[in-house]
C-alpha positions in Angstrom: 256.6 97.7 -63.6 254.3 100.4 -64.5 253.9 103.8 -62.5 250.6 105.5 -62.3 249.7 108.3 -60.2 246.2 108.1 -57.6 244.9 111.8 -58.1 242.1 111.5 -55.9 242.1 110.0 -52.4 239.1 110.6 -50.3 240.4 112.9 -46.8 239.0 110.6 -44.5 237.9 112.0 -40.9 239.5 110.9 -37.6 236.7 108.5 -36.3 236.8 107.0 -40.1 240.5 106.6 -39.4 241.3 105.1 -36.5 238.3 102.4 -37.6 240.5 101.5 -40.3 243.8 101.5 -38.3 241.6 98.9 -36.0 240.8 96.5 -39.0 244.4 96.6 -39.8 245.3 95.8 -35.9 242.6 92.9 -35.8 243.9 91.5 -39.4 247.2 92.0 -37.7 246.0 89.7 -35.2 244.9 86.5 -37.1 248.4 85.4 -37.6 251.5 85.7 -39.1 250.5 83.6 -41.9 247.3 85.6 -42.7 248.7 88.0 -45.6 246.5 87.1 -48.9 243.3 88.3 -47.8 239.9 89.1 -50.2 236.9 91.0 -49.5 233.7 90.5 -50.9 230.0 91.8 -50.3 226.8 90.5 -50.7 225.6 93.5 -54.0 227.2 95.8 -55.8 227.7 99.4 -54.0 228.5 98.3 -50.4 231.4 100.2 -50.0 234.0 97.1 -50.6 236.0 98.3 -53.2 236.5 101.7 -50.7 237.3 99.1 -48.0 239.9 97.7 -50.0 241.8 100.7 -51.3 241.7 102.8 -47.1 242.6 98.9 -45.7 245.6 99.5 -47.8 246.0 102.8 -47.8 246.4 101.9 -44.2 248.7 99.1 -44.0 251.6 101.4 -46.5 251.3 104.2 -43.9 252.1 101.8 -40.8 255.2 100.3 -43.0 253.9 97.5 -44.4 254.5 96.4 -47.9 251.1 96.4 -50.1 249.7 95.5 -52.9 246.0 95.8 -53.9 244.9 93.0 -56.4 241.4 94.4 -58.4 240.4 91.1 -59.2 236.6 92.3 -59.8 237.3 91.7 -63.9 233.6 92.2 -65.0 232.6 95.7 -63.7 235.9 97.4 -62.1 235.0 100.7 -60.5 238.4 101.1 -59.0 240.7 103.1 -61.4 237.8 105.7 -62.4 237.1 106.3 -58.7 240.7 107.3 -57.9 241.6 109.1 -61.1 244.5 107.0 -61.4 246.1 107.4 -64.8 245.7 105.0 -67.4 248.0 101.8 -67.3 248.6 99.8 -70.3 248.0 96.3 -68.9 246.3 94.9 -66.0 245.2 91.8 -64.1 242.9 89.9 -67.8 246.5 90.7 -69.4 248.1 88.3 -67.1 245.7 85.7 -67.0 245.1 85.2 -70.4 248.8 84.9 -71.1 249.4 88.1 -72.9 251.9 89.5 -70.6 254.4 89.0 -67.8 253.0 89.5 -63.7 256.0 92.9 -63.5 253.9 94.0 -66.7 250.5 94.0 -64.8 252.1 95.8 -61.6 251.6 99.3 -60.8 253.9 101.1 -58.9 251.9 104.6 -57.3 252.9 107.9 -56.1 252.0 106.6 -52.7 254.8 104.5 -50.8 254.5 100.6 -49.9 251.2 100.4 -51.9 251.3 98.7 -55.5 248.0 97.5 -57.4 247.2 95.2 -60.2 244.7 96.8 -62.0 241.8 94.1 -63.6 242.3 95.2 -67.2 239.7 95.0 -70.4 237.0 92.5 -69.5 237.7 89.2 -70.6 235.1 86.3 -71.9 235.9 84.0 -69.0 236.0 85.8 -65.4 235.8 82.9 -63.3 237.5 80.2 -66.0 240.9 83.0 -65.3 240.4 83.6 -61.8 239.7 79.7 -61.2 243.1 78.7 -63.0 246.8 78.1 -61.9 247.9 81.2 -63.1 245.8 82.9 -60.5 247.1 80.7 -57.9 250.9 81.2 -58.8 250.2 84.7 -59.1 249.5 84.7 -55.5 252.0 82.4 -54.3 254.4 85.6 -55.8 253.1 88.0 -54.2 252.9 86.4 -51.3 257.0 86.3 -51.3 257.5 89.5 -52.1 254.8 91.7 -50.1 253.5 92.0 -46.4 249.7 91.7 -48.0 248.5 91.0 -50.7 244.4 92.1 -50.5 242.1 91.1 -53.2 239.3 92.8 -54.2 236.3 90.6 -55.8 233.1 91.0 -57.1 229.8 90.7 -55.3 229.4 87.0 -54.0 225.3 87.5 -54.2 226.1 88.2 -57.7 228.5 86.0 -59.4 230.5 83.0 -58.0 234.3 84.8 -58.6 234.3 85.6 -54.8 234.2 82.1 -53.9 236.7 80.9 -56.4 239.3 83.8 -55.3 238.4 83.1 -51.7 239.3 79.3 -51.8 243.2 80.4 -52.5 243.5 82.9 -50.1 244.4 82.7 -46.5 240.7 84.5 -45.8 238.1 86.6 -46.4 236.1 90.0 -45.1 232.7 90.6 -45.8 231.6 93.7 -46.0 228.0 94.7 -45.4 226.0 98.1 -45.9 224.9 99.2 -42.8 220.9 98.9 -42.7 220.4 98.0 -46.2 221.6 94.1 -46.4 219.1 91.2 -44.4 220.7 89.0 -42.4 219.5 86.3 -44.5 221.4 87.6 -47.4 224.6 87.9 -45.1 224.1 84.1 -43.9 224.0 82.9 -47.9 227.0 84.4 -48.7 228.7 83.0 -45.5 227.3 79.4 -46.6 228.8 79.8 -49.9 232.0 81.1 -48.8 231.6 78.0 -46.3 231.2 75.6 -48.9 234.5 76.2 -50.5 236.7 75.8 -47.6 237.3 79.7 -46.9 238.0 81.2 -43.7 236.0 84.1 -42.7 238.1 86.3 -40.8 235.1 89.0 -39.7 233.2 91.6 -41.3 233.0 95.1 -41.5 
C-alpha cells in the first residue's frame, strides 16, 4: 500500500460541520447494508468531489473505516485540490491489469481514511468502470472497510455515473444550490432510474 500525505484540508466552519456529521447520521440510517455508496451531479463544478472527500473526512473522525474511491478517470480534480503527494499508481492501473488493488491503495496521514486515486486517463472510461474488475474491486472493499464512497463524474455529462451506480448499494446527488433547473435534476434521476440505482437523497 502506498502512503501519501493530504497537505491541504479546507477548515470547515461549525454550521458546515455539523451538516456533514448529519449526512453521515442519515447515511447511517439507510441500513446496515448501505456501505458502497457514489455521488454524482448533474455538471462539472457542483461541489461533489468536496462532498466526497468532508463525507469521509467525516465518517474516519466518528471511527469508521473509509476509503474514498476517485473513480472520475477522465478529468480528476481530486489530488491537485488536496496537495496530496504524488502516488505511483492509481484506480486506470488496476483496471487495465497493470497492477495489483494493495498497489492502487493509499494509505494518508489522516486515520481510517484510505483513497484509490483514478490514475493517468485511460482510452476506455466506461469500458473499465463497466467491467468485472470494477465489480470485484468493490466486493473487496466492501470486506474490508465500513464505506467504501465513490466519486464519479458528472451524470449530465458522461454515462460513468450510471455504470458505477448500478453496482453500488446507492447513490447521492449533489446539486449547486441555485444554479441547476429542476428539469436537469429530474434527468439525471431518470437515468440513474433506468439502471436499477437507488437514490438515497441529495444534498
Amino acid at each position: 500500500m502506498q502512503n501519501v500525505v493530504i497537505r491541504s484540508i479546507e477548515r470547515l466552519d461549525f454550521r458546515t460541520k455539523e451538516a456533514y456529521k448529519t449526512l453521515r447520521t442519515n447515511l447511517s440510517f439507510a441500513g446496515k447494508n448501505v456501505k458502497v455508496i457514489s455521488l454524482t451531479s448533474c455538471t462539472p463544478n457542483e461541489g461533489k468531489t468536496s462532498v466526497s472527500f468532508q463525507l469521509c473526512l467525516s465518517l474516519a473522525e466518528s471511527g469508521k473505516k473509509t476509503i474514498l474511491v476517485d473513480a472520475d478517470l477522465r478529468k480528476s480534480v481530486l489530488r491537485g485540490r488536496y496537495k496530496a503527494n504524488r502516488e505511483k499508481y492509481g484506480l486506470s492501473h488496476y483496471l487495465s491489469g497493470q497492477m495489483e488493488l494493495d498497489d492502487v491503495c493509499c494509505r494518508t496521514n489522516v486515520n481510517n481514511f484510505d483513497i484509490i486515486f483514478a490514475g493517468p486517463v485511460p482510452p476506455n472510461p466506461s469500458e473499465l468502470l463497466g467491467g468485472d474488475a470494477f465489480r470485484n474491486m468493490l466486493e473487496v472493499l466492501r470486506m474490508k472497510y465500513d464505506y467504501v464512497i465513490v466519486d464519479t463524474p458528472p451524470l449530465g455529462s458522461v454515462i460513468d455515473a450510471a455504470i458505477v451506480g448500478a453496482i453500488c448499494d446507492g447513490t447521492v446527488i449533489v446539486v449547486e444550490s441555485g444554479a441547476i433547473s429542476y428539469k436537469f435534476v429530474q434527468n439525471v434521476k431518470e437515468q440513474l432510474n433506468k439502471v436499477g440505482c437507488r437514490i438515497l437523497g441529495c444534498v
